[in-house]
C-alpha positions as CSV (number, residue, x, y, z in Angstrom):
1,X,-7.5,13.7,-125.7
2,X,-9.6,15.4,-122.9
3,X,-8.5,14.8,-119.4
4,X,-10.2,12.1,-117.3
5,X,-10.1,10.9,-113.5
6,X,-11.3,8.4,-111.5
7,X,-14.2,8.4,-109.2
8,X,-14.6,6.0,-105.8
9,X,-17.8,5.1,-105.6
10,X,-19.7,3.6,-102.2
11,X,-23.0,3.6,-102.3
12,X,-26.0,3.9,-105.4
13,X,-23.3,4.3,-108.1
14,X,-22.0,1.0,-107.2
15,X,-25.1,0.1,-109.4
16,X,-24.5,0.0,-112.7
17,X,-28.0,1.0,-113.9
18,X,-27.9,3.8,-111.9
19,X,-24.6,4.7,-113.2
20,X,-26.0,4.2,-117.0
21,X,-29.0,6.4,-116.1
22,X,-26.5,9.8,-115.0
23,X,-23.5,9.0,-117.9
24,X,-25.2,7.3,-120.2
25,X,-22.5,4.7,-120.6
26,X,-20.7,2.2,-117.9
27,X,-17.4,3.0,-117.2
28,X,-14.5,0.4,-116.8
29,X,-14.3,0.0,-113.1
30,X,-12.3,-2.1,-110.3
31,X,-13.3,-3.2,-106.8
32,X,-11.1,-0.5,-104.4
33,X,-11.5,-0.1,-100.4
34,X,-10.8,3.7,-99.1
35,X,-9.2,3.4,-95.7
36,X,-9.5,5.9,-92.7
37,X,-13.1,6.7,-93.6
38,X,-16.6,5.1,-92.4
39,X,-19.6,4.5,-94.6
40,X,-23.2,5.6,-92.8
41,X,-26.3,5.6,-92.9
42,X,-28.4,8.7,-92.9
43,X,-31.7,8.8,-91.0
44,X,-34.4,9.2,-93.5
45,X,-32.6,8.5,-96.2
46,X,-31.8,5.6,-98.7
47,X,-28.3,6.2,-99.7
48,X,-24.8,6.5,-97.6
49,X,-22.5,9.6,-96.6
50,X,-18.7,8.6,-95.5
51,X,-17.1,10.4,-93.1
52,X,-12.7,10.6,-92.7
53,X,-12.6,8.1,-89.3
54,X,-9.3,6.2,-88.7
55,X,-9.3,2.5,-88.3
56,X,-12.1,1.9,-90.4
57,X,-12.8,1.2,-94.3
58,X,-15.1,1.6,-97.0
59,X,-15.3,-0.6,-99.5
60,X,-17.0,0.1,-102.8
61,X,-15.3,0.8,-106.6
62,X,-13.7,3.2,-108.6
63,X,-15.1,4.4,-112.2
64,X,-11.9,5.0,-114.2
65,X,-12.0,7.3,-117.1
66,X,-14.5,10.2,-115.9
67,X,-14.5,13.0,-118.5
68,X,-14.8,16.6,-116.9
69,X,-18.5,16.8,-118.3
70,X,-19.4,13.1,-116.7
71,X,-17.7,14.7,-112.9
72,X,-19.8,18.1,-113.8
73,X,-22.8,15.6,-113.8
74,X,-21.7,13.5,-110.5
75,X,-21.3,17.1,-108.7
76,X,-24.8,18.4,-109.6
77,X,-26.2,14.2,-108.9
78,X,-24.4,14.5,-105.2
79,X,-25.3,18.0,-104.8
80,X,-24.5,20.3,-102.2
81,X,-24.4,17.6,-99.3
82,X,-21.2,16.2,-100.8
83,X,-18.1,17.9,-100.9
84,X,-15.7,16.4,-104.0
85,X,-12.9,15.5,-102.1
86,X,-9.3,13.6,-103.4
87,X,-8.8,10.6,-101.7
88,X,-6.3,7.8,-102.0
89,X,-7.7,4.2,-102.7
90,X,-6.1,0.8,-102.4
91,X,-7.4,-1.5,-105.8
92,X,-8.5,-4.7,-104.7
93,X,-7.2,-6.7,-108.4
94,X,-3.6,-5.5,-108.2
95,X,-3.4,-3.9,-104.5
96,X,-1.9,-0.6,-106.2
97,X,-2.9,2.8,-104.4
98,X,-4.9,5.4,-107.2
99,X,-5.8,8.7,-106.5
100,X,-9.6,9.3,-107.3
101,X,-12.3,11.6,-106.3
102,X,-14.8,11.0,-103.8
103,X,-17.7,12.3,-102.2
104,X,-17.6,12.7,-98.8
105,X,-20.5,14.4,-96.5
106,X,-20.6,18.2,-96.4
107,X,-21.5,18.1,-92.2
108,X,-19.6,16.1,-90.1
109,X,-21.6,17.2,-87.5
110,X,-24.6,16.1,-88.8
111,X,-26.8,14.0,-86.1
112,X,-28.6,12.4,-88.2
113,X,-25.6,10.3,-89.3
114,X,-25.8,6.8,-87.4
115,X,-23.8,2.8,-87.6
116,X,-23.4,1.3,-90.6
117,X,-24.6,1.7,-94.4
118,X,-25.5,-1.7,-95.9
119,X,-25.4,-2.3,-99.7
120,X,-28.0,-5.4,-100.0
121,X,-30.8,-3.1,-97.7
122,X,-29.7,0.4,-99.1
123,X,-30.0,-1.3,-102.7
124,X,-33.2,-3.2,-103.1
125,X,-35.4,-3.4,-106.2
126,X,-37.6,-0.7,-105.2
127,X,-34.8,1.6,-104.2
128,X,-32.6,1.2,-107.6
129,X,-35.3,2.1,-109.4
130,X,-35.5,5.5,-107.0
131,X,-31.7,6.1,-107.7
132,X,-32.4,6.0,-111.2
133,X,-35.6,8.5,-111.5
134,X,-32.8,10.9,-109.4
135,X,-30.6,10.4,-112.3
């Protein structure tokens, strides 16, 4: 049996149709909070970038079960603004730390990085359906 990881997700691949559209399946997944990093917003843009920042939390999920050919497909989805990164989350159903992978944003630096991403205005109707074209 082929290798498989997990993935914490924050942002549009917390929606499951824009998960189906890049994977072509749903993986099993569990609510998960990633702490010492901060979710953002980016100016311009419709989806999130977290940053390492100590005291604060991201919550999101983690996709269990990633084949090597479904991460190959994440890496070219989050392109070259992401770096893959291994992070340590705390599950939310059992409180058990799991390593998984996560995406984190290539520029710390970047300016155009600003307060708070928000899940219900970063994934309206219209925007879902944006996230899933990308897949």
């Amino acid at each position: 049996m082929a290798a498989t990881v997990s993935v914490f997700v924050y942002g549009s691949l917390l929606v499951d149709d824009v998960v189906r559209a890049l994977l072509n399946r749903v993986p099993p997944s569990s609510p998960a909070l990633l702490p010492d990093f901060h979710r953002f917003s980016i100016k311009g843009r419709v989806y999130p970038a977290i940053l390492p920042l100590p005291k604060h939390t991201v919550s999101g999920k983690v996709l269990m079960g990633i084949t090597v050919p479904e991460l190959d497909m994440l890496d070219t989805f989050e392109d070259v603004e992401y770096t893959r990164t291994t992070v340590q989350v705390t599950l939310l159903d059992s409180s058990d730390k799991l390593e998984a992978e996560a995406y984190v944003w290539s520029d710390k630096h970047d300016p155009n990085l600003y307060g708070d991403w928000d899940f219900e205005a970063g994934c309206q109707d219209g925007q879902i359906s944006r996230f899933v074209a990308l897949a």
